[in-house]
C-alpha positions in Angstrom: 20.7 -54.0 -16.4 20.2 -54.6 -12.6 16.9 -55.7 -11.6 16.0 -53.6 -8.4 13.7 -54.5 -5.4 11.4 -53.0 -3.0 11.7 -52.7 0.7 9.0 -51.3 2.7 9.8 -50.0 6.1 8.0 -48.7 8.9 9.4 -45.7 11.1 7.7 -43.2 13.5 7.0 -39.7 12.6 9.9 -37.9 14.9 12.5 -40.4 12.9 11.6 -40.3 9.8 11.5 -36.4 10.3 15.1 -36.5 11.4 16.6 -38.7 8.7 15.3 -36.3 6.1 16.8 -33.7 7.7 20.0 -35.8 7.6 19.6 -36.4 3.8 18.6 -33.0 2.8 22.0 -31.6 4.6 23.7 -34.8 3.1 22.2 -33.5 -0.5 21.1 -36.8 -1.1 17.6 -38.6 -1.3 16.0 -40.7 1.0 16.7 -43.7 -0.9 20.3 -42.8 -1.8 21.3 -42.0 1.8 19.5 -45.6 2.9 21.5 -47.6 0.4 24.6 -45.5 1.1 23.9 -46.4 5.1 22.8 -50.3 4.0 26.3 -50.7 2.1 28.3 -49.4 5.0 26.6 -52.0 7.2 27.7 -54.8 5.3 31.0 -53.9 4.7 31.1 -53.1 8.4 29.7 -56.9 8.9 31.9 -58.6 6.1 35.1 -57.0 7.7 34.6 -58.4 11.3 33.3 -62.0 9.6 34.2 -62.5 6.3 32.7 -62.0 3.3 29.3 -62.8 2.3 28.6 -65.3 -1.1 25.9 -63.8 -2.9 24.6 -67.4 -3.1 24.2 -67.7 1.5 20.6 -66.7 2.4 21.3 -67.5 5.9 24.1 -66.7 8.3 
């Protein structure tokens, strides 16, 4: 079983606002539509330079 961790993250009141709209319209939660946008990043990043060993904590 994965072993999950939390990530805190500070975001004004008009944004935060905003991305729930986003996810509400998306039908997905806040969390789901974070990790959904998080995965797309790094596929995005290991496209342009490679992929990323789960072992490298730093670029």
């Amino acid at each position: 079983m994965k072993e999950y961790k939390h990530l805190s993250l500070r975001i004004d009141e008009e944004m935060l606002r905003k991305f729930r709209y986003v996810c509400k319209y998306e039908g997905r939660s806040a969390n789901r539509q974070l990790l959904i946008y998080i995965r797309d990043a790094i596929g995005a990043f290991e496209k342009e330079h490679g992929s990323i060993e789960p072992e490298q904590t730093e670029p």
